[in-house]
C-alpha positions as CSV (number, residue, x, y, z in Angstrom):
1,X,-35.8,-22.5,-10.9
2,X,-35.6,-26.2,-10.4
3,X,-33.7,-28.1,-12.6
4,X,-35.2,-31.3,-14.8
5,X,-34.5,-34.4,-14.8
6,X,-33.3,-34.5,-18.5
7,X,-31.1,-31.8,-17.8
8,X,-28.6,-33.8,-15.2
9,X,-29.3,-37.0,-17.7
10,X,-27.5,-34.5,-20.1
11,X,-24.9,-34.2,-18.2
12,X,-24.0,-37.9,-17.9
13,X,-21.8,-38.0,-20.6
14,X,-17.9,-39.6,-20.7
15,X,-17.5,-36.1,-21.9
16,X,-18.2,-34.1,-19.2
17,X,-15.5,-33.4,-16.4
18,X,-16.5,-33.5,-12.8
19,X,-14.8,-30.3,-11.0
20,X,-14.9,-30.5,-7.1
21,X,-14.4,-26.9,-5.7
22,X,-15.5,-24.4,-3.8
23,X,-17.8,-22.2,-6.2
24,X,-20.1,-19.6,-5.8
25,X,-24.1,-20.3,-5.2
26,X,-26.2,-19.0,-7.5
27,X,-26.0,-15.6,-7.9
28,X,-23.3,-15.0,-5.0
29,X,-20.3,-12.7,-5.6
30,X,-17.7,-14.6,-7.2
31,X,-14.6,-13.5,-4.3
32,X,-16.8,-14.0,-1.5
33,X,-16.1,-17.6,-0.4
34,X,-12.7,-17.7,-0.8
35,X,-9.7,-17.0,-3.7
36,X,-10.7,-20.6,-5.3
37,X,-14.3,-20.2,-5.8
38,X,-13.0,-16.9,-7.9
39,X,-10.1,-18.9,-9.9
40,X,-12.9,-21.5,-10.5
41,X,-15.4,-19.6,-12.2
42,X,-13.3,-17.6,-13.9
43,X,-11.4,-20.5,-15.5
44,X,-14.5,-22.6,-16.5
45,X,-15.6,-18.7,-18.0
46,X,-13.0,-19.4,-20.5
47,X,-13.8,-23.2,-21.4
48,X,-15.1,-23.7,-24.9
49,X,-19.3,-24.1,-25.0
50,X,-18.6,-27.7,-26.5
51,X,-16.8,-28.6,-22.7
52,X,-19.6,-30.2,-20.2
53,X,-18.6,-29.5,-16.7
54,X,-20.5,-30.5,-13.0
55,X,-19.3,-28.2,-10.6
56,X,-19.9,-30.1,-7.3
57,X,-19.2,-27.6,-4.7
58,X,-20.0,-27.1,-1.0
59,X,-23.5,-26.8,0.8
60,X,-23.9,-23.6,2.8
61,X,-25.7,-23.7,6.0
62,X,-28.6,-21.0,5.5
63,X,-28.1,-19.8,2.5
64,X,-29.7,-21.0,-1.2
65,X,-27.8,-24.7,-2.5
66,X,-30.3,-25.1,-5.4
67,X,-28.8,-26.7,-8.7
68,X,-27.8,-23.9,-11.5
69,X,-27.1,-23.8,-14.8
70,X,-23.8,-21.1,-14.9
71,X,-24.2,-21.4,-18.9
72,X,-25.5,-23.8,-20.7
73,X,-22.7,-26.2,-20.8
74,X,-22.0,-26.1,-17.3
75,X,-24.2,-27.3,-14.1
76,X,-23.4,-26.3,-10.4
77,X,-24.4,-28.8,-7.3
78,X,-23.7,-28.1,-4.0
79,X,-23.2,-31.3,-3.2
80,X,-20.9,-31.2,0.6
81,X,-20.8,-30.2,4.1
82,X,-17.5,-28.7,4.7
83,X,-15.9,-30.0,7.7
84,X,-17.6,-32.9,8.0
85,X,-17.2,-37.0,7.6
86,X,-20.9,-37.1,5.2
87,X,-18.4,-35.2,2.7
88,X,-17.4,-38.0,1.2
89,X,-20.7,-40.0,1.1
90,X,-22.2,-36.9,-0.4
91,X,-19.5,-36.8,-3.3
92,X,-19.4,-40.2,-4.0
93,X,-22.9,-40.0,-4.4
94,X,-22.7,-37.5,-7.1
95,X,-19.9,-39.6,-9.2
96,X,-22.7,-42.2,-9.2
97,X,-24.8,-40.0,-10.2
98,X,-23.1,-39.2,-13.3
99,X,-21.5,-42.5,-13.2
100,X,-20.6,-42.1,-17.1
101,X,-18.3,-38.8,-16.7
102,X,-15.0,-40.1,-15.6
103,X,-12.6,-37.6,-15.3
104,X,-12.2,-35.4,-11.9
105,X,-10.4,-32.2,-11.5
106,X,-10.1,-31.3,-8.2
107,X,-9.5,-27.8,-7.0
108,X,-7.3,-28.1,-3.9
109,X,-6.6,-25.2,-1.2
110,X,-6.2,-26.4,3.3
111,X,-9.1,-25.4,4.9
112,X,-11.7,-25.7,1.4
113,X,-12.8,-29.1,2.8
114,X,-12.3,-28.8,6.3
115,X,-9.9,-29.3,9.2
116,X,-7.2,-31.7,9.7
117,X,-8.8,-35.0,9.8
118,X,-11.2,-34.3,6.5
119,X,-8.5,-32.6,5.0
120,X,-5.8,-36.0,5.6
121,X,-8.7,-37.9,4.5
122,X,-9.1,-36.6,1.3
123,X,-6.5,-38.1,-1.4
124,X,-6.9,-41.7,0.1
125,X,-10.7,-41.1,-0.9
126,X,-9.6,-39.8,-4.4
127,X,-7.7,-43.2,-4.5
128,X,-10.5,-44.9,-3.7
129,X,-12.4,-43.0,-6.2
130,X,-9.1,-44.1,-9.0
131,X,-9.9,-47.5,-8.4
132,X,-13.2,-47.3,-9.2
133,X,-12.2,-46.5,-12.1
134,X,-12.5,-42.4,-11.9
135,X,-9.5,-40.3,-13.3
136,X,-8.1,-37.2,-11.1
137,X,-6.6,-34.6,-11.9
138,X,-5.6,-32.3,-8.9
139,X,-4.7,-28.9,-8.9
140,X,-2.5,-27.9,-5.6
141,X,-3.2,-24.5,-4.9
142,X,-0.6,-24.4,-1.9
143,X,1.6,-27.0,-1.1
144,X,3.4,-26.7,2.6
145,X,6.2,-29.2,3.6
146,X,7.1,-27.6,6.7
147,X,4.9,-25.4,9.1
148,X,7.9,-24.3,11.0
149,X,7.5,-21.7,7.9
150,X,4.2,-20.6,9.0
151,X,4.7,-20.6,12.9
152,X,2.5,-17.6,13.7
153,X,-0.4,-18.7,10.7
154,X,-0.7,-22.5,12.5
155,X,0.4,-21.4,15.8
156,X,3.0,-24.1,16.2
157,X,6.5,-24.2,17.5
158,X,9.5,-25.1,14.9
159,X,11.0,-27.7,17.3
160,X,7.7,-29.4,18.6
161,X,6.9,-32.8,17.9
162,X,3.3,-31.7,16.8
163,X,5.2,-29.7,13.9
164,X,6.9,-32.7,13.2
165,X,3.9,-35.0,13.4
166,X,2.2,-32.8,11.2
167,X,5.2,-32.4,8.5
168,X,5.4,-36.2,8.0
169,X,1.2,-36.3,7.5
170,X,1.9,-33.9,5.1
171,X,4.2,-35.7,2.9
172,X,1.6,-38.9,3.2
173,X,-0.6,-36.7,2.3
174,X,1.0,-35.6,-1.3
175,X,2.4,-38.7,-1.6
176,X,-1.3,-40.4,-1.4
177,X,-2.5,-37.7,-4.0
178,X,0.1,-38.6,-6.3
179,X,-0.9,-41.8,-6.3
180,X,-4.7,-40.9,-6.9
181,X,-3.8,-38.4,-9.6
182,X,-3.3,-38.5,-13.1
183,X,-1.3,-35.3,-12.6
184,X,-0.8,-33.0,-10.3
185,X,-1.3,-29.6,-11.4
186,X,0.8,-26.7,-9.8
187,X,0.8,-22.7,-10.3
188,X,4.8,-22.6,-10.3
189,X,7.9,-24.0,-10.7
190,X,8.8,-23.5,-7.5
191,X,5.6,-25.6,-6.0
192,X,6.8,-28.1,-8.7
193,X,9.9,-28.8,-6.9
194,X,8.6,-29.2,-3.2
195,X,7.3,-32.5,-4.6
196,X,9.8,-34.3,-6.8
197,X,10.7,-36.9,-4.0
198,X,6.7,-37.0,-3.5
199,X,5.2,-37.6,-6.7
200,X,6.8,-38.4,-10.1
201,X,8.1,-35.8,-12.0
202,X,5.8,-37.1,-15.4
203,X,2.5,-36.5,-13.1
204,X,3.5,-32.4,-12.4
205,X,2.4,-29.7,-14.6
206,X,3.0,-26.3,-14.2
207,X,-0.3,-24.0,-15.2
208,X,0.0,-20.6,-14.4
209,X,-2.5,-18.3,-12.5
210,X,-5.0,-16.9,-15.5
211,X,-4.7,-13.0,-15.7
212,X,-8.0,-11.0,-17.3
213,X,-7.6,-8.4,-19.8
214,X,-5.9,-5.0,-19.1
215,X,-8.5,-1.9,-18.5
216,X,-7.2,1.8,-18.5
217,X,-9.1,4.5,-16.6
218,X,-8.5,8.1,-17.3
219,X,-7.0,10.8,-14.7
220,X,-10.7,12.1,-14.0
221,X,-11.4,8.5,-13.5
222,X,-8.9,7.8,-11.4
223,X,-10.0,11.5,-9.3
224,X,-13.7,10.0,-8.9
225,X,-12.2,6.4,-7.8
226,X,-10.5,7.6,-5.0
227,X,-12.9,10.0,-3.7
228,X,-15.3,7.0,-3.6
229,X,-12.9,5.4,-1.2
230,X,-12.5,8.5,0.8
231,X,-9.5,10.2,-0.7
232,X,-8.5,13.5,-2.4
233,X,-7.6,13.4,-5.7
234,X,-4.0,14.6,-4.5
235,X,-3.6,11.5,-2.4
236,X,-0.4,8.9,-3.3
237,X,-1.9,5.8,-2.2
238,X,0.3,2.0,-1.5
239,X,-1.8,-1.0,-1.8
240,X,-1.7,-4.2,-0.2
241,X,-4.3,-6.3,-1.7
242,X,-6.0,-9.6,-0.9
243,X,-7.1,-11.2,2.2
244,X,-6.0,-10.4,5.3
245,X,-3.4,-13.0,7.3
246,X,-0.4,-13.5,9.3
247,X,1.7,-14.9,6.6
248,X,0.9,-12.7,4.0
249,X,2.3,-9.7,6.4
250,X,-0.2,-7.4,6.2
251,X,0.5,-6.4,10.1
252,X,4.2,-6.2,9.2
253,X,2.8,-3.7,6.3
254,X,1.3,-1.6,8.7
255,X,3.7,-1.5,11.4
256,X,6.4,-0.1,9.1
257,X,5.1,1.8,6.5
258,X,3.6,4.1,9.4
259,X,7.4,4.1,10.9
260,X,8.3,5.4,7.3
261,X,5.6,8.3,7.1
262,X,6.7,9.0,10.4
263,X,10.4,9.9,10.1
264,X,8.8,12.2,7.6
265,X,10.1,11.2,4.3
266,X,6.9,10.5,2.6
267,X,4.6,13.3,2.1
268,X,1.5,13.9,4.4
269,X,-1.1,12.6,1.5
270,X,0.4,9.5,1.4
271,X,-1.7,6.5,2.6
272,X,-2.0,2.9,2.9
273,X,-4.8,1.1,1.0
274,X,-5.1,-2.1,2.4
275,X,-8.2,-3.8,0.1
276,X,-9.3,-7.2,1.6
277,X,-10.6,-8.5,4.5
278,X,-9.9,-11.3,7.2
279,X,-9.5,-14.7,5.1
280,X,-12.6,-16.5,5.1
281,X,-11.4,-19.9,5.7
282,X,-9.2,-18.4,8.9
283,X,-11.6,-15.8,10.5
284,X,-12.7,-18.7,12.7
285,X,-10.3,-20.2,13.6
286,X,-9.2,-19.8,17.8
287,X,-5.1,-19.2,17.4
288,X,-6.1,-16.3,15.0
289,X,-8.6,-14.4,16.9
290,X,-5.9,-12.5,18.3
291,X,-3.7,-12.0,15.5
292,X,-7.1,-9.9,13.6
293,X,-8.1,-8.7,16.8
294,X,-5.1,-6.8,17.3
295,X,-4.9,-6.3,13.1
296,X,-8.4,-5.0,13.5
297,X,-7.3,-1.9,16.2
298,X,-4.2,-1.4,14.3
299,X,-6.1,-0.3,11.5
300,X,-8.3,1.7,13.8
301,X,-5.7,3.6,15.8
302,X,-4.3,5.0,12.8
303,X,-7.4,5.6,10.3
304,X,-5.4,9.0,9.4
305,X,-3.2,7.2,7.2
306,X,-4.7,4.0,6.4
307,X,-7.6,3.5,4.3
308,X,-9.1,0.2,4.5
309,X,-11.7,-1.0,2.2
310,X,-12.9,-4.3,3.6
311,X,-14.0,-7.2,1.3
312,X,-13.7,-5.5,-2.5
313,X,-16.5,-6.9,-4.9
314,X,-15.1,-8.2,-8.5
315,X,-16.6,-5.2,-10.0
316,X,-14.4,-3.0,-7.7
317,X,-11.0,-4.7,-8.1
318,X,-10.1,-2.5,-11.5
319,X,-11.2,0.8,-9.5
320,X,-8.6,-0.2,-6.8
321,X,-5.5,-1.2,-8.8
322,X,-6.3,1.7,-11.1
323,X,-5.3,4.6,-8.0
324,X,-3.0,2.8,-6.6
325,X,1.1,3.7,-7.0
326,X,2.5,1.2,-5.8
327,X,1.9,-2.6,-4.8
328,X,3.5,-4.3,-1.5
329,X,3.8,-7.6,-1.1
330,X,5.3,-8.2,2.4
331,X,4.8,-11.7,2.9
332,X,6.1,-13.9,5.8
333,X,6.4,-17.3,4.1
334,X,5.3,-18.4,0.2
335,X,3.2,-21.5,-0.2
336,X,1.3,-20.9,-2.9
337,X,0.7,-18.8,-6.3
338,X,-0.2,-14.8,-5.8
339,X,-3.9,-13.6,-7.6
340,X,-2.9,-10.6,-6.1
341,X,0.2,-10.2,-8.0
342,X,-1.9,-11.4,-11.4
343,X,-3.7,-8.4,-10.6
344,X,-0.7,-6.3,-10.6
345,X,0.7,-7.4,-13.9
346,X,-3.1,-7.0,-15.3
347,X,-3.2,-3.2,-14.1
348,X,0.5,-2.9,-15.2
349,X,1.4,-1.7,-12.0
350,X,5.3,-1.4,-10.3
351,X,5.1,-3.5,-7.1
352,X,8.0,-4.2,-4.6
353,X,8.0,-7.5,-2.4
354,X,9.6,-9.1,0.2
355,X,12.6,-12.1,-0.4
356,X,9.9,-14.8,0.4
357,X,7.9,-13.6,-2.3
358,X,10.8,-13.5,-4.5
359,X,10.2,-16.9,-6.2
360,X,7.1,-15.8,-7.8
361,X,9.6,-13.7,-10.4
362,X,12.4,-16.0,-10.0
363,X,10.9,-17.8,-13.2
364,X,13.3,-17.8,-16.6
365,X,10.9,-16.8,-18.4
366,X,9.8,-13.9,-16.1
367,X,14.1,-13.0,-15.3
368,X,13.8,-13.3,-19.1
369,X,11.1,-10.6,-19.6
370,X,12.6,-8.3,-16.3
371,X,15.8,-8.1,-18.8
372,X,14.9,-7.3,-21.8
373,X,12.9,-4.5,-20.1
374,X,15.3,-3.1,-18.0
375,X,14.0,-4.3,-14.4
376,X,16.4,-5.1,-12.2
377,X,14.4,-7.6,-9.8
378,X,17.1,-7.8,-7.2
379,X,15.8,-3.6,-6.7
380,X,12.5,-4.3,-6.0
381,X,12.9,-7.0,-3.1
382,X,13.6,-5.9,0.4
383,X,14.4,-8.1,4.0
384,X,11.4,-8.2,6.6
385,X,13.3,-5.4,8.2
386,X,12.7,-1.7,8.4
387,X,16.0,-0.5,6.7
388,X,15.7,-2.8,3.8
389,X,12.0,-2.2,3.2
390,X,12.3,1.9,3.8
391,X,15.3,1.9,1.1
392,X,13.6,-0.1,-1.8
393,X,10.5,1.2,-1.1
394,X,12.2,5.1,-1.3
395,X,14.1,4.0,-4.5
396,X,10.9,2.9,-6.3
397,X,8.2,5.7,-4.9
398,X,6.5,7.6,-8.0
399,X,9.7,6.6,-10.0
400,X,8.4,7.6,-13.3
401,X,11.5,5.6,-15.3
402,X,11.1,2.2,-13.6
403,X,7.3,2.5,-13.8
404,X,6.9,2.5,-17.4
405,X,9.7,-0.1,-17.2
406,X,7.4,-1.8,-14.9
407,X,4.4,-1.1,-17.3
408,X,6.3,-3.1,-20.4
409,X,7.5,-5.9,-18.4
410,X,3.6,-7.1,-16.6
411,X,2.6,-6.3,-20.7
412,X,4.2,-9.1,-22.0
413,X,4.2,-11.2,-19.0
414,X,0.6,-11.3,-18.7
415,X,0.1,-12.2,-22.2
416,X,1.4,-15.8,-21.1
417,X,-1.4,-16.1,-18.4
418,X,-4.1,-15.0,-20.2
419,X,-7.3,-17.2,-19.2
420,X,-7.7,-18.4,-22.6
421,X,-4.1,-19.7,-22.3
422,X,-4.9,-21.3,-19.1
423,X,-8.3,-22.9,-19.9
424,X,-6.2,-24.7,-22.4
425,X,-3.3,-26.2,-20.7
426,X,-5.9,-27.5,-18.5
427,X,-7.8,-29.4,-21.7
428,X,-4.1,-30.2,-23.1
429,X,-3.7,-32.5,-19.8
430,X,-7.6,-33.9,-19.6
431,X,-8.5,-36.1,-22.3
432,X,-11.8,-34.3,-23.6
433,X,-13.4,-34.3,-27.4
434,X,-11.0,-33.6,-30.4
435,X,-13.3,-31.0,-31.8
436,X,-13.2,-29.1,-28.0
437,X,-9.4,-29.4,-28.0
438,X,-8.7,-28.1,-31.5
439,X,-11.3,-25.5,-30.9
440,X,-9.3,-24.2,-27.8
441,X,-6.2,-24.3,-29.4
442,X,-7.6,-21.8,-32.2
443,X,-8.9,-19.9,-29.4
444,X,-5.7,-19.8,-27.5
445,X,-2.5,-18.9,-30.3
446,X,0.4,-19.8,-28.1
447,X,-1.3,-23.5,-26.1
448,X,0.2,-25.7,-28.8
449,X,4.1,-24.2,-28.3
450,X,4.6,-24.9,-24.4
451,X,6.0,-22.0,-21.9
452,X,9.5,-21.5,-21.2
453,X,9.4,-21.3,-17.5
454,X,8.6,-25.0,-17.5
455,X,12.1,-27.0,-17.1
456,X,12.3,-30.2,-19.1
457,X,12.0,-32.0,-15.7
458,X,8.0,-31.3,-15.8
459,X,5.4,-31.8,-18.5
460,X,4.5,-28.9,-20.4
461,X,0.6,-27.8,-21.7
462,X,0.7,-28.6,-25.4
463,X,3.4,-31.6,-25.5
């Protein structure tokens, strides 16, 4: 249904607060664009009905880019052409449009907007758009320094003068942003401190990943679950979950958990359950082709033991978590926050990751919580090689004790990230109505005391 005219006039307001993100069309599943367009929705879910929001999202070629109306306080545009110069025309276009809304949070993940030149492009037109008069906040889903780290994701050398090139565009680049931004918004500490020489400390905020509610399924449940995904009931199943990509390891996965099923010391019903697909924003791109085609018949050549789901719909993702033993994270390098690992926590489920995921639970408040639960987080990392990875994952496999250790610890951690938690920090930094601020801090019992894993060095939600 086409939208009225009154209805974007009612939108206009100094109130409202511009988002640019990827977001789901109308009626599209939520986690089929990309990770953002999920963390999107499901944060402005857990706004309060008094917050106005214009989602102005991309255009997709084919599909349905009408105007929507998510709830009544919040209207979606798609407004841009990824990948193309007419991006910024097209968004500019829309801040005149609602010329009276002057705050902007931006939703930031590589590839969302395009390639290298749209991409480099982008905070120097969010400058623009500062001295205009616009305010922007931008939240850094990812923030890379030096792609020598992701050599096989960006197929570049570590010595090349490309990979140099490309590091120094990349510190203009968050350096430019900084300047454009009220405050930069980041996921985790650790993000936090890849820019302190490139934006001032005051501008960085640390909001963590939201984490949903917890859901428990029964053992005849559980039984029908995996028999859906082909299983037995019997079956002990290791999960690897999220899209598919070189830096996230999921070939590394592969390679040696079937080198630890075959020296025989896993039983013959256990199976890898890798739940994803190939990342949206890097199926396409040339250096990679290779890298999934040769994912693609690894998975093949050994169907026996691996179980692979493809893209999992949002309705799916508690069905998969719920049969799963044990969650892998094997990843190569760490630029950004894990949704996969909220997922964990929500589930409650024992995980084991490599030592460039460590950071993600190097937090004081999460060494805090490990602690006082008895989980010794130094046990559950391993070294990208097979000895390391076969011992820790041995020592943690259907270990009853350190689960329910597990279990406690994700408990109380993922009360600190609950969405109603987030959705506030983010108002605590925007300046929006009184009335929808103090309605979110009723909502939300622990926005107005700050979180512990925020040093001093960095503003905190609530201060």
């Amino acid at each position: 249904m086409k939208l009225s005219n009154k209805t974007y006039q009612r939108f206009n307001d100094p109130a409202t607060l511009l988002l640019v993100s990827s977001f789901p069309l109308q009626g599209e599943e939520i986690a089929k664009r990309n990770a953002v367009a999920r963390y999107s929705q499901l944060l402005l879910q857990h706004f309060p009905n008094q917050q106005q929001v214009v989602v102005l999202c991309e255009q997709i070629a084919g599909a349905n880019n009408q105007a929507y109306l998510l709830k009544k306080n919040i209207l979606v545009i798609p407004s841009y052409t990824v990948n193309s110069i007419k991006l910024f025309t097209q968004l500019n276009s829309q801040f005149k449009r609602f010329s009276q809304a002057k705050n902007i949070l931006l939703q930031f993940e590589f590839s969302l907007f395009g390639k290298e030149i749209i991409t480099f492009l982008l905070p120097f037109f969010f400058l623009w758009q500062r001295l205009l008069g616009k305010k922007i906040y931008s939240m850094l889903h990812q923030v890379v320094l030096d792609l020598a780290t992701l050599s096989g994701q960006v197929a570049l050398s570590a010595s090349s003068l490309k990979t140099l090139f490309f590091n120094g565009a990349m510190r203009l680049f968050y350096s430019v942003l900084g300047l454009a931004s009220q405050k930069i918004l980041v996921h985790d500490q650790f993000l936090a401190e890849k820019l302190q020489n490139l934006v001032p400390q005051h501008k960085v905020a640390i909001i963590p990943h939201g984490i949903n509610g917890y859901q428990n399924f029964t053992q005849k449940q559980q039984a029908n679950f995996k028999q859906s995904l082909g299983c037995q009931p019997s079956d002990r199943l290791v999960l690897a979950y999220g899209y598919h990509s070189w830096y996230k390891g999921t070939d590394w996965l592969i390679k040696n958990f079937l080198r630890l099923k075959k020296s025989g010391q896993l039983s013959k019903n256990t199976k890898l359950l890798l739940a994803g697909d190939v990342a949206p924003t890097q199926k396409n791109q040339a250096h990679l082709r290779a890298f999934y085609q040769n994912l693609h018949n690894l998975i093949k050549n050994n169907s026996q033991d691996i179980i692979h789901t493809g893209f999992v719909p949002e309705k799916e993702v508690a069905k998969i978590f719920a049969v799963a033993d044990l969650v892998v994270f094997p990843y190569r390098a760490r630029m950004s926050s894990s949704g996969a690992l909220a997922l964990a926590l929500q589930y409650r489920k024992p995980f084991i990751y490599s030592s460039f995921f460590a950071e993600n639970l190097r937090t004081a408040e999460a060494q805090k919580l490990a602690k006082q639960n008895g989980v010794a987080t130094d046990q559950l990392l391993f070294d990208l090689n097979y000895n390391s990875f076969a011992k820790v994952f041995l020592n943690n496999w259907q270990n009853q004790v350190l689960a329910q250790k597990m279990w406690n610890f994700a408990r109380q951690l993922s009360k600190a990230h609950d969405w109603n938690e987030v959705a506030g920090q983010y108002l605590s930094h925007i300046p929006v109505k009184k009335q929808v601020v103090k309605e979110q801090i009723v909502k939300t019992s622990g926005l107005e005391k700050g979180y512990v894993w925020q040093k001093p060095a960095y503003s905190q939600a609530g201060t």
